[in-house]
C-alpha positions as CSV (number, residue, x, y, z in Angstrom):
1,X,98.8,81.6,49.1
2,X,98.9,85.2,48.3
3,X,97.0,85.8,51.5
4,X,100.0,84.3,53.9
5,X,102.6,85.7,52.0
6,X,100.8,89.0,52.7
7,X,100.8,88.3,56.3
8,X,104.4,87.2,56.6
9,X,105.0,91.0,54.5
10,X,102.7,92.3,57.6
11,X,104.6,90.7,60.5
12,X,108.2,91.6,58.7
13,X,106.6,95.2,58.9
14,X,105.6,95.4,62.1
15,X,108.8,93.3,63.0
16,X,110.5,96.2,61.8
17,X,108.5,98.9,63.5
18,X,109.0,97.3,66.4
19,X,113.1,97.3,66.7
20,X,113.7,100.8,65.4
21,X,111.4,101.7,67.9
22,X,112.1,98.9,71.4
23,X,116.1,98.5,70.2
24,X,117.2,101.5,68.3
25,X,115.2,103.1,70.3
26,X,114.1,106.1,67.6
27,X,110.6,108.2,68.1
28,X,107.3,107.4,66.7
29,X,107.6,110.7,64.8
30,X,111.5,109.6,63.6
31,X,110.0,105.9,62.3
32,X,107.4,107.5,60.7
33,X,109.9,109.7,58.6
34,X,112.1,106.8,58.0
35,X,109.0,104.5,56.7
36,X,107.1,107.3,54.9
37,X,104.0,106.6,57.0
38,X,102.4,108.7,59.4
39,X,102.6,109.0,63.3
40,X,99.1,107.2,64.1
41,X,100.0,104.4,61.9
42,X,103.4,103.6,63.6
43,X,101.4,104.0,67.5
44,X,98.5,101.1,65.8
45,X,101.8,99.0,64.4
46,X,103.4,99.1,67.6
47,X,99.9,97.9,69.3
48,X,99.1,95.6,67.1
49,X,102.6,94.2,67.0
50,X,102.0,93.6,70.4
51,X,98.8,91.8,70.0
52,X,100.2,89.3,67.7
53,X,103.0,88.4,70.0
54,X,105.9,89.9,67.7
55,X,106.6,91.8,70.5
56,X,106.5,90.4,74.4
57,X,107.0,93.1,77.6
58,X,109.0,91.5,80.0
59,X,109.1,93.6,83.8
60,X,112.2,92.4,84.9
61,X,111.3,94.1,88.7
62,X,112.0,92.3,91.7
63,X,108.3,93.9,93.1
64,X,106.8,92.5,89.4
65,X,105.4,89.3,91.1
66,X,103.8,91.6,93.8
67,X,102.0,93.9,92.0
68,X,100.4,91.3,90.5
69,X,99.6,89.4,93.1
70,X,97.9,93.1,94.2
71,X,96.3,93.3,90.9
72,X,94.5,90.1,91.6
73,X,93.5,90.1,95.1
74,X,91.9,93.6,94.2
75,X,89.9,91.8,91.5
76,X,88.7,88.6,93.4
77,X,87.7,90.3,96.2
78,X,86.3,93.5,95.0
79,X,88.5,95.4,97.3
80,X,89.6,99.1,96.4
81,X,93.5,98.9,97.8
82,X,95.7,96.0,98.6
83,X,99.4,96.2,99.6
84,X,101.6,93.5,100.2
85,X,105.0,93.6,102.4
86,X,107.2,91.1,100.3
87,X,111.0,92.2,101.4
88,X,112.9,89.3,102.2
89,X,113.1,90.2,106.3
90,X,112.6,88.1,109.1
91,X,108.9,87.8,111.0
92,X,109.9,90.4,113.3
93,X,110.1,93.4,111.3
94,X,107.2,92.5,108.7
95,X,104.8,94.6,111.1
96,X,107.7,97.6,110.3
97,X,106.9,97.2,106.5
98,X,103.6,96.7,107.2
99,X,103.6,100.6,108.8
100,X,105.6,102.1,105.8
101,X,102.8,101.1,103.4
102,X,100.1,101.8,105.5
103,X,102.1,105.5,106.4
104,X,102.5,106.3,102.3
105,X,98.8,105.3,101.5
106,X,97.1,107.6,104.6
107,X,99.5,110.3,103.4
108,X,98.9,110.2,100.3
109,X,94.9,110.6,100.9
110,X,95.5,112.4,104.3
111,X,94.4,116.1,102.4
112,X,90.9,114.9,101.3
113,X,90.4,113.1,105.0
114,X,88.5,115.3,108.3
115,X,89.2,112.1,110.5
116,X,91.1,109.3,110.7
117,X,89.8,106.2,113.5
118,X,92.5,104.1,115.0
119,X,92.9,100.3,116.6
120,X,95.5,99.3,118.6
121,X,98.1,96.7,118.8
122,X,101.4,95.8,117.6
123,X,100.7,96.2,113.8
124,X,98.9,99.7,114.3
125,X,102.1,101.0,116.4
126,X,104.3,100.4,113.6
127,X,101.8,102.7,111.2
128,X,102.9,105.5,114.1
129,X,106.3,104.8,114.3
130,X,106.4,105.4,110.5
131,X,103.6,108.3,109.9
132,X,105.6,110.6,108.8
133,X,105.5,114.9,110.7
134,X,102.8,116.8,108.9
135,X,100.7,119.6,109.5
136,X,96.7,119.3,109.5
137,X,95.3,121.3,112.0
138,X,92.1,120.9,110.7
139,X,92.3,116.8,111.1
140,X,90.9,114.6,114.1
141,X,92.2,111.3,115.0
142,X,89.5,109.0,117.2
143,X,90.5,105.6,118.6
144,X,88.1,103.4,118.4
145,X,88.4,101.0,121.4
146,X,88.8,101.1,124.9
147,X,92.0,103.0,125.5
148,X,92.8,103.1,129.2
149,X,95.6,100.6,131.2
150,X,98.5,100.1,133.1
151,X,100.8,98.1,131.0
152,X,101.7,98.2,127.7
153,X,100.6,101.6,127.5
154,X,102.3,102.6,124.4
155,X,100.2,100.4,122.6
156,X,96.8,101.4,123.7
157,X,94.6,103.2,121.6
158,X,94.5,106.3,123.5
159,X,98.6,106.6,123.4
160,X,98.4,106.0,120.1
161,X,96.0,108.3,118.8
162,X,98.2,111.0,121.1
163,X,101.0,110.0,119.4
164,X,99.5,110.0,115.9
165,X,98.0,113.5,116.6
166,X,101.3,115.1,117.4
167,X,102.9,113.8,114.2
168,X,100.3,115.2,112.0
169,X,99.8,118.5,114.1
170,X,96.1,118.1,114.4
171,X,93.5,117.2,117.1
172,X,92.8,114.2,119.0
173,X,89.9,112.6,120.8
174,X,90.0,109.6,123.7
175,X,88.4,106.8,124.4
176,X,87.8,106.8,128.5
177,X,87.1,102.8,129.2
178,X,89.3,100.0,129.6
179,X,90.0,97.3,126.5
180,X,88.5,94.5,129.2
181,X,85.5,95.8,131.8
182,X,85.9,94.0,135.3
183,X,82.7,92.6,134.6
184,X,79.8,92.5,132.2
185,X,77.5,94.9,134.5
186,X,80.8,97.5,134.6
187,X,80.9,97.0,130.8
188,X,77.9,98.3,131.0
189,X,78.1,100.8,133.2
190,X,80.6,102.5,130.6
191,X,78.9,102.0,127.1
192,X,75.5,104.0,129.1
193,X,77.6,106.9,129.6
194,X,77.8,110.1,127.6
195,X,81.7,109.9,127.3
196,X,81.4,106.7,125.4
197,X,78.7,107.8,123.5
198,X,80.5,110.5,122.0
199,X,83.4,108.6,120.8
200,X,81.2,105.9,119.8
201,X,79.3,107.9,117.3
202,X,82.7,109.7,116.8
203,X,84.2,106.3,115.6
204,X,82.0,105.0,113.6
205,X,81.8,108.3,111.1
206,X,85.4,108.8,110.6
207,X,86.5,109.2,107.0
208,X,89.2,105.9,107.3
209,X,90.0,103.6,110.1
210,X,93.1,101.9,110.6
211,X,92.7,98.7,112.1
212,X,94.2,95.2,112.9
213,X,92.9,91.9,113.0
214,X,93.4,89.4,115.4
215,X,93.7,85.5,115.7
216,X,92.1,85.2,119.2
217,X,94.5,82.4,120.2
218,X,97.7,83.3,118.5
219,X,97.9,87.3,119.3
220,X,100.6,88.7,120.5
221,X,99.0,91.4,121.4
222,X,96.7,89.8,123.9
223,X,100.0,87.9,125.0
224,X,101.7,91.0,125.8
225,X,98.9,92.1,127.8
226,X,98.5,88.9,129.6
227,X,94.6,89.9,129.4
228,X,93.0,85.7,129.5
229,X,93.5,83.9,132.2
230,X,93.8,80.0,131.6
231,X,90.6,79.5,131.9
232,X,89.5,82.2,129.5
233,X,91.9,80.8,127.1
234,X,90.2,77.6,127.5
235,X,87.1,79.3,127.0
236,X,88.3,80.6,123.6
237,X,89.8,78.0,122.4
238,X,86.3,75.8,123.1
239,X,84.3,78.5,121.0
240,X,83.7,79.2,117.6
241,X,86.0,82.0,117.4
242,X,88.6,82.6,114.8
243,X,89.5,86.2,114.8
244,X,88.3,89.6,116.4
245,X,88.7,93.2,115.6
246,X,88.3,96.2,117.9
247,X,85.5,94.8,120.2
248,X,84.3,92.1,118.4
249,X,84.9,87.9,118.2
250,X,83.5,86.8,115.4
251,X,83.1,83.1,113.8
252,X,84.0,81.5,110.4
253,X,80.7,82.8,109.2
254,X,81.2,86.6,110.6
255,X,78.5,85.8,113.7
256,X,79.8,87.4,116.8
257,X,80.9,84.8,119.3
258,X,79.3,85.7,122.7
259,X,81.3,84.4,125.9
260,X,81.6,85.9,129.0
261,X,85.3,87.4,128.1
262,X,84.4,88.4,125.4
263,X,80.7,90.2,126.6
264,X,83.7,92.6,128.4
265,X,85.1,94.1,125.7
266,X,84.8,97.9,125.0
267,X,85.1,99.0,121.4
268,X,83.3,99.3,118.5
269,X,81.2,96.4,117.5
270,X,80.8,94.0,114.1
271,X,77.6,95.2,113.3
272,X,78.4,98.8,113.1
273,X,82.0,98.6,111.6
274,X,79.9,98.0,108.8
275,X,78.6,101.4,108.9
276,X,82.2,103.2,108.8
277,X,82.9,104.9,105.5
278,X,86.5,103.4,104.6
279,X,88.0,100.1,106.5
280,X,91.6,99.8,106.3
281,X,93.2,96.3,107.9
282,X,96.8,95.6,108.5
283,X,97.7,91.4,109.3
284,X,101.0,89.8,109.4
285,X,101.6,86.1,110.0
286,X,99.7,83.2,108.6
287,X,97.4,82.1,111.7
288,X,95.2,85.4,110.4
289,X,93.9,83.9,107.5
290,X,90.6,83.0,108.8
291,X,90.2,86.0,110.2
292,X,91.2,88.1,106.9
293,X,89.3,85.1,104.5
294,X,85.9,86.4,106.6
295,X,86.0,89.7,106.9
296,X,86.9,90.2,102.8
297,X,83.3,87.6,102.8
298,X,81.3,90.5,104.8
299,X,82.8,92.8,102.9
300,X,84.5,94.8,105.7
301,X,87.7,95.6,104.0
302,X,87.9,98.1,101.3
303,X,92.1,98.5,101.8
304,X,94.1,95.5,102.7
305,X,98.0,95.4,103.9
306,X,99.4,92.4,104.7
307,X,102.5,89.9,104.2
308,X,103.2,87.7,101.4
309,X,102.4,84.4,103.1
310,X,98.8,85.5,103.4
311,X,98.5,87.1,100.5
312,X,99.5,83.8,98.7
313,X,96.9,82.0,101.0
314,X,93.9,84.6,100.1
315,X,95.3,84.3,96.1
316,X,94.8,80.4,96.5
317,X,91.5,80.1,98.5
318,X,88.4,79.9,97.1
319,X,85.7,83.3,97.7
């Protein structure tokens, strides 16, 4: 008996603690004057106060259910970074918040980086249109797939990197091939020379690439390109492919997916993303899960921006 009235003394205590110091909002050092007690015990009171439930933290933040969400995916998949777009806007500016995050975490690393690799697409353009003007002279910014077209230009990697490059003030590099080769021997005929070569190595030693990822089927940035023809859609869609990024198709499993479209792709391949120091990947829209779910299972990402839709997906699938 004597035991639980001397915890009921103990929570009244620490009940009291607690609401000079959350509600009349007085100093550790003022409660400690007030109780006759000293600093350290008020800071344990408060903690343990806390432990026992007397007192409960409540984040009333409309962002609270996202940094959680952050918090977990970080932990379940072992990734460094992940940032989640989760503003109430409509599907066609997601890829705009998707830039703004991916522009504040480059910039906020950007002094301790040498180079910076870049993909190309829809969701990388909206990273440049939001980079903010810098100046790092010293910095080099290397696309890392084929970066030479007629339309679409301004979302090639070439134009990009250009563009990138001119916002930070600091040199650029190109990639002198074509996204698609005419043909598998022209393909070739590329990847043998000593232009390639360079930016090849270049890519795959940059300090951070920026990349997307791509639902073979579904992107829109292959649609804006008009790159398959029927049949090569047909192809694709009678393969094992569920996603690509730079030069790659890959299958559920992470096995690259070898058809004659995609045997004509110039960019950096599966195997050797691997070998690049930092991978950053930026995905909007749902039909990217499988893409995303497989890449986190080769461990490929080590930063991750996306929407909430996948992020919800990834938080509910099992690794």
């Amino acid at each position: 008996m004597m035991g639980v009235l001397h915890m009921l003394d103990r929570d009244k205590l620490l009940a009291e603690v607690a609401t000079l110091y959350y509600e009349e909002n007085l100093t550790q050092a003022e409660i400690a004057k007030k109780m006759f007690l000293s600093r350290p015990t008020i800071s344990h009171m408060l903690t343990e106060a806390k432990k026992r439930g007397i007192v409960t933290i409540t984040i009333n933040h409309t962002h609270s259910d996202v940094f959680s969400i952050q918090n977990e995916l970080e932990k379940k998949y072992g990734i460094e970074t992940v940032l989640i777009a989760d503003k109430n806007i409509s599907s066609n500016n997601i890829k705009k918040e998707l830039g703004i995050l991916c522009a504040k975490f480059v910039e906020s690393r950007i002094d301790n980086m040498n180079n910076i690799g870049l993909g190309w697409g829809t969701t990388v353009n909206e990273y440049v249109n939001k980079a903010s003007f810098l100046s790092h002279p010293t910095l080099e910014i290397i696309p890392m797939i084929g970066g030479v077209g007629i339309h679409h230009t301004d979302l090639h990697s070439n134009h990009l990197a250009f563009r990138l490059s001119e916002k930070y003030n600091c040199q650029v590099s190109y990639f002198y091939a074509p996204v698609f080769a005419e043909s598998i021997k022209m393909r070739d005929m590329f990847i043998s020379s000593s232009l390639y070569q360079e930016i090849y190595q270049k890519g795959i030693n940059v300090d951070l690439a920026i990349l997307g990822v791509g639902n073979p089927i579904e992107s829109s940035t292959y649609k804006l390109f008009g790159y398959f023809t029927d049949e090569e859609i047909k192809q694709l869609k009678n393969s094992p492919a569920i996603g690509d990024i730079l030069g790659s198709f890959f299958d559920i499993d992470g096995n690259v997916v070898k058809i004659p479209l995609t045997e004509r792709m110039v960019g950096i391949n599966l195997e050797d993303i691997h070998k690049i120091k930092e991978k950053l990947i930026m995905a909007s829209g749902i039909e990217k899960f499988p893409s995303i779910l497989t890449l986190l299972k080769l461990n490929i990402i080590n930063h991750l921006i996306i929407d909430k839709d996948l992020a919800q997906k990834l938080l509910e699938s099992p690794v």
